[in-house]
Each structure stands twice: as C-alpha cells, then as structure tokens.
C-alpha positions as CSV (number, residue, x, y, z in Angstrom):
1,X,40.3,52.3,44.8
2,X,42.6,50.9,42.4
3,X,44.1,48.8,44.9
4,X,40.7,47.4,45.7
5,X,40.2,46.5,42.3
6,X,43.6,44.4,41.8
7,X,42.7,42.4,44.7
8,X,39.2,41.9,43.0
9,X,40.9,40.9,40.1
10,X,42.7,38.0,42.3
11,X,40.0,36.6,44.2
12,X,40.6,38.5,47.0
13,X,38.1,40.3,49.4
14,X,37.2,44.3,50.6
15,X,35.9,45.7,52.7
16,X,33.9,48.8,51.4
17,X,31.5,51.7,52.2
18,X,28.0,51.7,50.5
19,X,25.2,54.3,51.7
20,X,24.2,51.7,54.4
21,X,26.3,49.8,55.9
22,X,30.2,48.1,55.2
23,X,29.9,45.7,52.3
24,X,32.1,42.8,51.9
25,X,32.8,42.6,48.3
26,X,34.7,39.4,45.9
27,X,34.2,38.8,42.2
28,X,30.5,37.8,42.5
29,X,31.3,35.5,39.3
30,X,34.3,33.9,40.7
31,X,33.8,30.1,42.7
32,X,36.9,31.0,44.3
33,X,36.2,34.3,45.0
34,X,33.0,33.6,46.7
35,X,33.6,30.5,48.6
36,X,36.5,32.1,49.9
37,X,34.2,35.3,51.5
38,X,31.6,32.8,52.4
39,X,34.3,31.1,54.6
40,X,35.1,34.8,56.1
41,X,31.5,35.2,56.8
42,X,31.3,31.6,58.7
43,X,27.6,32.2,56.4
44,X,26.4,28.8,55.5
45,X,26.1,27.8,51.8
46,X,22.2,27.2,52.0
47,X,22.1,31.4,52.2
48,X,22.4,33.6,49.7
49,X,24.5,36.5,49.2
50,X,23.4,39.5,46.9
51,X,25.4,41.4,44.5
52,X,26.4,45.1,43.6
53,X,26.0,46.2,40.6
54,X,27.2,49.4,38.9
55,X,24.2,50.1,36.0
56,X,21.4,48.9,34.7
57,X,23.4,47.6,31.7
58,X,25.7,45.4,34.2
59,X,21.9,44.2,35.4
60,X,20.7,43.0,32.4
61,X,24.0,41.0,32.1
62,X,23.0,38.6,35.4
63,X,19.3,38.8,35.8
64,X,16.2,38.3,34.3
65,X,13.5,41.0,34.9
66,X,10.4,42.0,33.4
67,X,8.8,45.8,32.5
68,X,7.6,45.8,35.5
69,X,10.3,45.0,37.8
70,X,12.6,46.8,35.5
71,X,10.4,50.2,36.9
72,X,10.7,49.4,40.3
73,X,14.6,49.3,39.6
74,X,14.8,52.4,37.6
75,X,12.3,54.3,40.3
76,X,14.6,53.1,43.6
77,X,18.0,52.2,42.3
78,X,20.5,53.2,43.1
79,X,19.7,53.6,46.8
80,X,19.6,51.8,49.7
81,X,16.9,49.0,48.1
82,X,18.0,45.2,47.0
83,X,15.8,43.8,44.6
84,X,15.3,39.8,44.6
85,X,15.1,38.7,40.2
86,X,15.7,35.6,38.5
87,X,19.6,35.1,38.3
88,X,20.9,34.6,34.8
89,X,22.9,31.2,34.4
90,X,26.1,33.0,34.8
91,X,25.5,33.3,38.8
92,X,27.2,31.2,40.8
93,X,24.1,28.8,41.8
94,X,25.7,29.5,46.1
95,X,25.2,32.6,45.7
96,X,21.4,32.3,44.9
97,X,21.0,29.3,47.7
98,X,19.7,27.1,45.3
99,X,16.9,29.2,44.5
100,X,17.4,30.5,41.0
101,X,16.7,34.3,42.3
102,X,19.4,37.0,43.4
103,X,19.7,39.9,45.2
104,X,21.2,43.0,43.6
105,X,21.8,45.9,44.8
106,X,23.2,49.5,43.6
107,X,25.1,51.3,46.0
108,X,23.6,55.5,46.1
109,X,27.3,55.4,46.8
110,X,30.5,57.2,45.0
111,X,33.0,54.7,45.8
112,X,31.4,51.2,45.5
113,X,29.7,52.6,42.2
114,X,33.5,53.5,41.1
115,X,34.9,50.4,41.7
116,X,32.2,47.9,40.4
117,X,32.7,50.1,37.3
118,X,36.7,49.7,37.6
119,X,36.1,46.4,38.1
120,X,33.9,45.8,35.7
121,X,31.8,43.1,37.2
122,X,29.7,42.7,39.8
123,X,31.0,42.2,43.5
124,X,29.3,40.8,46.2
125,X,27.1,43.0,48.7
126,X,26.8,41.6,52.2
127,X,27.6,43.4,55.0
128,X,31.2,43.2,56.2
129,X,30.3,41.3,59.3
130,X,30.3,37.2,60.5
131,X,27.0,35.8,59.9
132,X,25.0,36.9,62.3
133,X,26.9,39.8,63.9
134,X,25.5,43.6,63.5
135,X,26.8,45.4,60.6
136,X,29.7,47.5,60.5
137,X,28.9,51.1,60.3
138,X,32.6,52.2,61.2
139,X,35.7,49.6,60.2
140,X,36.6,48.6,63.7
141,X,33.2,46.7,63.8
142,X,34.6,44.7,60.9
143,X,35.3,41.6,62.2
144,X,35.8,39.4,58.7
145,X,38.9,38.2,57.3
146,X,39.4,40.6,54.4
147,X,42.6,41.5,51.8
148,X,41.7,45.7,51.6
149,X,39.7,48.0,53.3
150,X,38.4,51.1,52.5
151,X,37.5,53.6,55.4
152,X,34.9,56.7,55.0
153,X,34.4,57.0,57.9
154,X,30.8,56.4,60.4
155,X,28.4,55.3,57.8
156,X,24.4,55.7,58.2
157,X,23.6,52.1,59.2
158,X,20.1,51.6,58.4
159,X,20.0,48.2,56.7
160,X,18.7,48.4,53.0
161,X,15.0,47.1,52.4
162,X,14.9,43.9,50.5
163,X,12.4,43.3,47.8
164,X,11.6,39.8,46.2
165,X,10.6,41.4,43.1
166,X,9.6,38.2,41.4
167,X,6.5,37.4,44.1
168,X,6.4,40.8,45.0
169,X,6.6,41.4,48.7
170,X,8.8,42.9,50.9
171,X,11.3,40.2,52.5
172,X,13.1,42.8,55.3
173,X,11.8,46.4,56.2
174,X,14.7,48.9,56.1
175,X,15.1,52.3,54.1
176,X,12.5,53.7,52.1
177,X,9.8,51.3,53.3
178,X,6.4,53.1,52.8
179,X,7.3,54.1,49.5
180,X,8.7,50.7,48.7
181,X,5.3,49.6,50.1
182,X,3.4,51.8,48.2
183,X,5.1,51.0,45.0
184,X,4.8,46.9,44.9
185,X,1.1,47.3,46.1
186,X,0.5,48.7,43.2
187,X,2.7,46.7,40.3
188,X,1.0,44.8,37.5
C-alpha cells in the first residue's frame, strides 16, 4: 500500500480492490493525474468520473451537501453506494462533466479506505476497465494502462448503486437498491 500511495503522490495510476469491483484510482485533485487516467480509460471528457473518499471529514472538504443528503451518506456509506452532490470548487471541473455535481463514493473496503487515508486525498473511483468494457472483478480483466496494482483476489462484482442526491433519484440500480429506494422516497 505504500507503494500505491508514492505513485499517487506522482500522478501516477492503481489499480485497486473496493467491495465491488477494481477501481482505477489517480489524485482526484491533480489535472495531470486525471487526464492522464482518462486517456487509460479511452472515457471521453464529457463523462464524469466519481471519487473515493476515506471519511466524512475528507467529504465535507469537496462537496456541498445538505442535512438531508448528509443522512443518506451517514445511513449507506461506506458501502457499495455513490452518492451524486454538488462538487466544491476544488474538483477538477472534467471530472464533474461540466455539471457542477460529483460522484463520491466510500469504499466498505480495508485497503482502498487505507490508502485514501495514506494518501490523504481523494482518488478517483471508476472501475479499472476501458470505457465501456465490463468491470474487472479479478486483475487479469484489467485491461487499462496503470503504474501499480493491487490483487485481492475474485472480488463480488455487483456494480455499486448510484444516487443523484441533489434531485433525488436513483441514476443506476446496483447493490442495496430497495433500501436505497426506500430511503430517497422518503427524504425531505
């Protein structure tokens, strides 16, 4: 993990395990960093990437939520949920595809947890995959360009639920979706 984190430090890209899937993780607040794992991805600019994050204080540092969305996080994060919230100014504007809001997610994982908090910023969380391709549940289904890998092995697959927090509706089914359901029906 230490290893993962120098190459963080230089702009450079991993490959790491969250409860889901392979993540491909950069310095989410690098230019460099993430234009360089966009090219991996072949993703194109006008989509957005989501983030990892390691606590709700690391949250608070690059979005802007309100009591109610900060309930939603504190009831499903961490887990295998990304929530859609207004991106602070600090967020590279690609990363939000031009729309002011960004995905975050908190890995219910050991490892990525441990090295956001190494890292001490957040990294990027899309899966470690081109754009397009399914998502790596082992590492020889990575199939990105990346600078370190970390293997644990056949991971769950089931793709997180996304959750656009700020119009409140549920943007991609995945884990946890009737309780997600349940909980944004009744918000506000």
């Amino acid at each position: 993990m230490d290893e993962a984190v120098r190459v963080l430090r230089r702009d450079g890209i991993i490959v790491y395990p969250t409860e889901t899937v392979y993540g491909l993780g950069c310095d989410a607040l690098s230019d460099e960093a993430v234009s360089r794992l966009y090219e991996a991805k072949c993703r194109p600019l006008s989509k957005p990437v989501s983030i990892a994050v390691s606590d709700m204080e690391m949250l608070h540092a690059v979005a802007i939520i309100d009591e109610a969305e900060e309930k939603f996080i504190k009831r499903f994060l961490p887990g295998p949920v990304t929530v859609i919230v207004r991106a602070k100014k600090c967020i590279p504007p690609v990363l939000t595809g031009g729309t002011g809001l960004i995905g975050i997610r908190m890995p219910d994982n050991d490892i990525a947890i441990e090295i956001i908090e190494k890292f001490g910023s957040p990294i990027t969380s899309t899966s470690a995959n081109l754009s397009g391709d399914i998502s790596p549940v082992t590492v020889s289904q990575v199939n990105v360009i990346y600078d370190h890998i970390i293997d644990s092995g056949t991971l769950p697959g089931n793709p997180s639920t996304v959750v656009d927090l700020v119009n409140r509706k549920i943007v991609r089914a995945g884990a946890q979706i009737e309780e997600v359901a349940s909980f944004i029906a009744e918000m506000d």
